[in-house]
DSSP file (Angstrom, degrees, kcal/mol; ACC not computed):
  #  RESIDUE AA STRUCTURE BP1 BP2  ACC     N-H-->O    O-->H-N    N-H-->O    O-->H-N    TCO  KAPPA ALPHA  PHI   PSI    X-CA   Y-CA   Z-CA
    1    1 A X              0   0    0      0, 0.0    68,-0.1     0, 0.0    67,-0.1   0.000 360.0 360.0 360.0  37.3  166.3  -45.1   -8.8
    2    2 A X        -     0   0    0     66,-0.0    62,-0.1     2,-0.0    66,-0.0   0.837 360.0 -53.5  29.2  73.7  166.9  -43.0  -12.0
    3    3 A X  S    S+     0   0    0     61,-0.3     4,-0.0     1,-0.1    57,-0.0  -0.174  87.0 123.8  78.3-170.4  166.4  -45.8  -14.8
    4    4 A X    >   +     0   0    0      2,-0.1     3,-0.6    56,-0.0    -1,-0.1   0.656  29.7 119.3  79.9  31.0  168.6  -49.2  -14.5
    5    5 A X  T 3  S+     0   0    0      1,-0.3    58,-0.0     2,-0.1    -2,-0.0   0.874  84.8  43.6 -93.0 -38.5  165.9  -51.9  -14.4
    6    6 A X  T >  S-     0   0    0     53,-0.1     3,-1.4     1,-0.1     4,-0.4  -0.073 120.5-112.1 -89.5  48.0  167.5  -53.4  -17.6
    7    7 A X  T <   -     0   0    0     -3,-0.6    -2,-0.1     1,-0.3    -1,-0.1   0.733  59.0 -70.6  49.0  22.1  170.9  -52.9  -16.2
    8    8 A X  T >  S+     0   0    0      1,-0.1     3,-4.7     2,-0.0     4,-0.4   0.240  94.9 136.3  79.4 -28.2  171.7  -50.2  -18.7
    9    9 A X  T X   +     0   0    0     -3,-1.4     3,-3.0     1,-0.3     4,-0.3   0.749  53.8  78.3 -31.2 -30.1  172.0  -52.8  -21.4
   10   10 A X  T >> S+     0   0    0     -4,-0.4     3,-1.9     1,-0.2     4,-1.4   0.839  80.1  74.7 -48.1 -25.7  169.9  -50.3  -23.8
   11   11 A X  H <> S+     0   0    0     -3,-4.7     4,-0.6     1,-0.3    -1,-0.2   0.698  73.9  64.1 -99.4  14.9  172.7  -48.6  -24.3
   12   12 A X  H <> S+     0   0    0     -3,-3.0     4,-0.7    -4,-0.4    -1,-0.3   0.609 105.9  51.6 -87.9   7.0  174.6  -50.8  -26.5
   13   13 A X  H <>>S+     0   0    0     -3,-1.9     4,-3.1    -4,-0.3     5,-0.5   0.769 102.6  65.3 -85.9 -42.4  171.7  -50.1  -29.2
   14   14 A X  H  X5S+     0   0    0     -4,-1.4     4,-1.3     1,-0.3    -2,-0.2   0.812 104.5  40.1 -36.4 -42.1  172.6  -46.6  -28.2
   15   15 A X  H  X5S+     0   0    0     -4,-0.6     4,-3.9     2,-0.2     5,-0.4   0.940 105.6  65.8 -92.5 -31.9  176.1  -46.9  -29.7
   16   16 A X  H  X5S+     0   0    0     -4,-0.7     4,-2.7     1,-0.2    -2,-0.2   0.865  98.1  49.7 -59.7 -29.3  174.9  -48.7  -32.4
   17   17 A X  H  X5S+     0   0    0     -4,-3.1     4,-2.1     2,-0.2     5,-0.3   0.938 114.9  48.4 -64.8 -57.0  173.0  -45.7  -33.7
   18   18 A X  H  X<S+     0   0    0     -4,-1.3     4,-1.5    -5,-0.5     3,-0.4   0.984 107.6  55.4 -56.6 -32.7  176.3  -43.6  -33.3
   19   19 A X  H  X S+     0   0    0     -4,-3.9     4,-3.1     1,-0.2     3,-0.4   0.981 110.2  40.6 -61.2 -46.7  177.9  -46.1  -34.9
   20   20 A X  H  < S+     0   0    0     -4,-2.7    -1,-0.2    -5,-0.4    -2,-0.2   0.860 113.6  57.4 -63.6 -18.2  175.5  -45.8  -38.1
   21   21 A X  H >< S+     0   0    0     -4,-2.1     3,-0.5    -3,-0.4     4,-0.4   0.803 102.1  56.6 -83.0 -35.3  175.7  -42.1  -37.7
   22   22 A X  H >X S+     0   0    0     -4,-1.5     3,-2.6    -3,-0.4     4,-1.4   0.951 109.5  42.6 -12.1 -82.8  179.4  -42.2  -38.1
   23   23 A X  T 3< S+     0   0    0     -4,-3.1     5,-0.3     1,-0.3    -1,-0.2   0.351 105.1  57.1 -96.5  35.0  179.4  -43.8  -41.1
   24   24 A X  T <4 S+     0   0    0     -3,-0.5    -1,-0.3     3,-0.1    -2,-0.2   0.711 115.7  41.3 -93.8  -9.0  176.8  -42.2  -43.0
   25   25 A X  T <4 S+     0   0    0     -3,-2.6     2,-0.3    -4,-0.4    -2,-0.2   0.460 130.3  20.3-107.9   5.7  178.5  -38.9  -42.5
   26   26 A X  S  < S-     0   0    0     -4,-1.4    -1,-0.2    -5,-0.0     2,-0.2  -0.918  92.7-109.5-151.5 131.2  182.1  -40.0  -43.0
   27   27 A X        -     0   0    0     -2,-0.3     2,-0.1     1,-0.1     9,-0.1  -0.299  40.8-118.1 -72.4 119.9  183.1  -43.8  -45.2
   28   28 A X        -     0   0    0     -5,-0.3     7,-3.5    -2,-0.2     2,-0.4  -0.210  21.9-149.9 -57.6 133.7  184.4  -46.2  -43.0
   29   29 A X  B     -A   34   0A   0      5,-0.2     2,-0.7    -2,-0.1     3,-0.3  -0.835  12.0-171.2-132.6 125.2  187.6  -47.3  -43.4
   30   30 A X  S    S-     0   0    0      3,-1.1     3,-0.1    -2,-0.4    -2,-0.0  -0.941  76.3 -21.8-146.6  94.3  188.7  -51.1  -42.3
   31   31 A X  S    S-     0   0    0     -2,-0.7    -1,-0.4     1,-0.3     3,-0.0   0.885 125.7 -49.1  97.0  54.1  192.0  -51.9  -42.4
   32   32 A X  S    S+     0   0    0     -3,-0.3     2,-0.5     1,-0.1    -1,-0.3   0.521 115.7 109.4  47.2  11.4  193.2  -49.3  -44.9
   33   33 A X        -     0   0    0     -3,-0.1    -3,-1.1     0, 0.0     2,-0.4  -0.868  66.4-132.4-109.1 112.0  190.3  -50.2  -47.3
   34   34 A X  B     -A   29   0A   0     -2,-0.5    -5,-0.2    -5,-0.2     2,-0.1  -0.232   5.1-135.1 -74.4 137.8  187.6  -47.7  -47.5
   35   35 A X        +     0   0    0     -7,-3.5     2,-0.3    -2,-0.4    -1,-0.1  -0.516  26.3 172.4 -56.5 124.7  184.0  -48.5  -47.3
   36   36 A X        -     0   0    0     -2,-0.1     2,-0.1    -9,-0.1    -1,-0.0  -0.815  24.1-157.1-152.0  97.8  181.9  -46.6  -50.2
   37   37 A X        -     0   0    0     -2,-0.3     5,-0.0     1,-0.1     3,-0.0  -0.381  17.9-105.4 -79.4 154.9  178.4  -48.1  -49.9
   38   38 A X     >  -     0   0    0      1,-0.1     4,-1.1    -2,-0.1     5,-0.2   0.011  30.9-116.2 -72.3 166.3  175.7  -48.3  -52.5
   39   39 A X  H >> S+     0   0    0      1,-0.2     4,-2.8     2,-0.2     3,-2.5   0.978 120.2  57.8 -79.0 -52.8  172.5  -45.7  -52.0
   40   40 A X  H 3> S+     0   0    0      1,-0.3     4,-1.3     2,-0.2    -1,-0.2   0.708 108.6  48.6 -63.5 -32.8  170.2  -48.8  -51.6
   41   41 A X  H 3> S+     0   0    0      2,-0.2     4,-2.5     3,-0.2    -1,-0.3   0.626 109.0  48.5 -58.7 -54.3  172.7  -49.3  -48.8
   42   42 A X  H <X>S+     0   0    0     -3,-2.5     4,-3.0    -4,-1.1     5,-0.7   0.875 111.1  53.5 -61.6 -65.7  172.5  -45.7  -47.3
   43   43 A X  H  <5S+     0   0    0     -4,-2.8    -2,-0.2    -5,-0.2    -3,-0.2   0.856 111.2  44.3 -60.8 -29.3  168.8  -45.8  -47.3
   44   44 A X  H >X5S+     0   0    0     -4,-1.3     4,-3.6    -5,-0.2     3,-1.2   0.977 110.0  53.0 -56.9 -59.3  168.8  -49.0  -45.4
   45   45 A X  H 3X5S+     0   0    0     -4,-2.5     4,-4.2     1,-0.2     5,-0.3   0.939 112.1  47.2 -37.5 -46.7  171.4  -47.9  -42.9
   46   46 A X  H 3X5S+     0   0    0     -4,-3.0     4,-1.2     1,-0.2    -1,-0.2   0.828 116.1  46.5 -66.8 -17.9  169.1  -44.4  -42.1
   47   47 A X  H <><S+     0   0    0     -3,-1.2     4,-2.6    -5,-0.7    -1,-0.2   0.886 110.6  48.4 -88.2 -53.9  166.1  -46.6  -41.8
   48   48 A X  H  X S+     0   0    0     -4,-3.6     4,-1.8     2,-0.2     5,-0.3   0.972 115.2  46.3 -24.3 -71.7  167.9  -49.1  -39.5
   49   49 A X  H  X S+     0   0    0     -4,-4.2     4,-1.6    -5,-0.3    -1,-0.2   0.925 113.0  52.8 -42.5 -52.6  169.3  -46.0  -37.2
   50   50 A X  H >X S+     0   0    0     -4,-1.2     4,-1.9    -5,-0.3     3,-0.9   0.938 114.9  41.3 -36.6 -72.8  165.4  -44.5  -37.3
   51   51 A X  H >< S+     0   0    0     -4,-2.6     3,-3.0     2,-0.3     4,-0.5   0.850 116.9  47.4 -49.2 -99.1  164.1  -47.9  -36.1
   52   52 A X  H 3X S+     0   0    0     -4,-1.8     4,-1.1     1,-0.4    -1,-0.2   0.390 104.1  56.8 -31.2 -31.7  166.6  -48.3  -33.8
   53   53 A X  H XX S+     0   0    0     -4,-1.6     4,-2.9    -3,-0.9     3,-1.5   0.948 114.5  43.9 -72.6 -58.3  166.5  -44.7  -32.3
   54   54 A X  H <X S+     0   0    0     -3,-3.0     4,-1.6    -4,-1.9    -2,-0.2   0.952 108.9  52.4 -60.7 -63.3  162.8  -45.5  -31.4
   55   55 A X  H 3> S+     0   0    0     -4,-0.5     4,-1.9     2,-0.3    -1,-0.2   0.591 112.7  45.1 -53.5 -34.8  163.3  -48.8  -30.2
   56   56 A X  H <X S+     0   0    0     -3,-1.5     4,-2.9    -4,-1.1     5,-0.3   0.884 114.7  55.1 -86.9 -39.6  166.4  -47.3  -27.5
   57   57 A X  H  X S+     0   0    0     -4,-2.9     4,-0.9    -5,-0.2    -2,-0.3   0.830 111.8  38.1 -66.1 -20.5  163.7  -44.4  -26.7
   58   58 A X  H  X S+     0   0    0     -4,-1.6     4,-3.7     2,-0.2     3,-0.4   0.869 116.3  50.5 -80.3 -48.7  160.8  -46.8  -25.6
   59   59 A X  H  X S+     0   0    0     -4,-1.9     4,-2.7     1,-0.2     5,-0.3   0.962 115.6  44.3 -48.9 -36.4  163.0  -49.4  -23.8
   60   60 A X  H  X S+     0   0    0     -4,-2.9     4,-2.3     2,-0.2    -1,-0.2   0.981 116.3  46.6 -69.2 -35.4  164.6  -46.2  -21.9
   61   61 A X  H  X S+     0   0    0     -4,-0.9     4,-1.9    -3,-0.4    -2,-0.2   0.980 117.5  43.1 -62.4 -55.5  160.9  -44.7  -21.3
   62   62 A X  H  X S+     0   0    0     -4,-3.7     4,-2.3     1,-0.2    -1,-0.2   0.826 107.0  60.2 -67.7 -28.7  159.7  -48.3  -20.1
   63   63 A X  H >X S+     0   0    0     -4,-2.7     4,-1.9    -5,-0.4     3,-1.0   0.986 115.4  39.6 -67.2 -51.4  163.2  -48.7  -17.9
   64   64 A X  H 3<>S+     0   0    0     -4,-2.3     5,-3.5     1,-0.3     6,-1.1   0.843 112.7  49.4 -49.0 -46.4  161.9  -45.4  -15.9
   65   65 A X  H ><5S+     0   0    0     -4,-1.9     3,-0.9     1,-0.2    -1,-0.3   0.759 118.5  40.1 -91.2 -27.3  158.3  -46.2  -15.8
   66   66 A X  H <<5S+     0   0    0     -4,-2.3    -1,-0.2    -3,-1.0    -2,-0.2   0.774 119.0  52.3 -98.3  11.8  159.1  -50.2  -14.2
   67   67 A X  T 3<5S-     0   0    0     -4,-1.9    -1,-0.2    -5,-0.2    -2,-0.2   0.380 119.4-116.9 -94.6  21.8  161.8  -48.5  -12.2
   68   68 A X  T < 5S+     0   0    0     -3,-0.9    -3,-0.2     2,-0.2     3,-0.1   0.380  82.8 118.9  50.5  15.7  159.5  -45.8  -10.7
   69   69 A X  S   <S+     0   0    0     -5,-3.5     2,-0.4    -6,-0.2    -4,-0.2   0.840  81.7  23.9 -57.0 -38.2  161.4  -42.8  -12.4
   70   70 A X  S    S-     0   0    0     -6,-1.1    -1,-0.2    -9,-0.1    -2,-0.2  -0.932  80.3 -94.8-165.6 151.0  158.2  -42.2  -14.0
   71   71 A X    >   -     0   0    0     -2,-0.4     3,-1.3     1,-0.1     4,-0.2   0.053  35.4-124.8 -61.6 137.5  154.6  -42.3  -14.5
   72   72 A X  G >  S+     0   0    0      1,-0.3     3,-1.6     2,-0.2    -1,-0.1   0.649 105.7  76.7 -53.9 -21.0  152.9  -45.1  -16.8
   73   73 A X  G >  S+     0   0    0      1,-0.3     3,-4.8     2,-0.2     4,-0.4   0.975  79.6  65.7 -59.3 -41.6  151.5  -42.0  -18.8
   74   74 A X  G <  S+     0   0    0     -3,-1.3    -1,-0.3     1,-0.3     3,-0.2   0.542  94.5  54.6 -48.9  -3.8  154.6  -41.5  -20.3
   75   75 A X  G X  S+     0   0    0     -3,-1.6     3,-1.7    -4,-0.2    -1,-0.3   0.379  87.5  89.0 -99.0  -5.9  154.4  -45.0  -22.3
   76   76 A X  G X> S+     0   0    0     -3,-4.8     3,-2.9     1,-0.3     4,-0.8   0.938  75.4  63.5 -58.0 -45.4  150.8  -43.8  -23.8
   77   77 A X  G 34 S+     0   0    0     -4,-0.4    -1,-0.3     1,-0.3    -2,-0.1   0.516  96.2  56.8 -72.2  10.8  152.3  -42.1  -26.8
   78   78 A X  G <4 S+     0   0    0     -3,-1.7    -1,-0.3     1,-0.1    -2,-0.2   0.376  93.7  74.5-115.3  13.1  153.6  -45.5  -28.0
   79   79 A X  T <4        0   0    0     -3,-2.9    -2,-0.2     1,-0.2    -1,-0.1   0.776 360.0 360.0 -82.9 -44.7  149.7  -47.0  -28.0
   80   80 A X     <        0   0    0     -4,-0.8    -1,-0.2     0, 0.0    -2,-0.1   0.601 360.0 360.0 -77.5 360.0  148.8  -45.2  -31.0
């Protein structure tokens, strides 16, 4: 059944990464006031997105594997 055990729900972390990708490559702007974030600020967001990117890629690996899409090996590489 191609995926869908957690209902899709993964993929609102999925927008949240575009959303952080958005505004590291262009300042947000809210309400006509633009956003111009600190570096310490930047370097969190890109670590946040990182994390977050892993986090949407196991839950999708694990949605396959408990929906029978795909074999339990694929979840080894998160064991190390």
């Amino acid at each position: 059944m191609s995926g869908g055990h957690f209902d899709y729900n993964q993929r609102y972390l999925q927008y949240i990464v575009e959303q952080i990708e958005r505004d590291l490559v262009s300042e947000p702007d809210y309400y006509g006031v633009r956003v111009i974030y600190q570096p310490e600020v930047l370097e969190v967001m890109k670590q946040v997105k990182e994390e977050a990117e892993a986090l949407y890629q196991k839950i999708h690996d694990l949605d396959w594997v408990i929906s029978g899409d795909s074999s339990e090996e694929i979840l080894e590489k998160y064991l190390t």
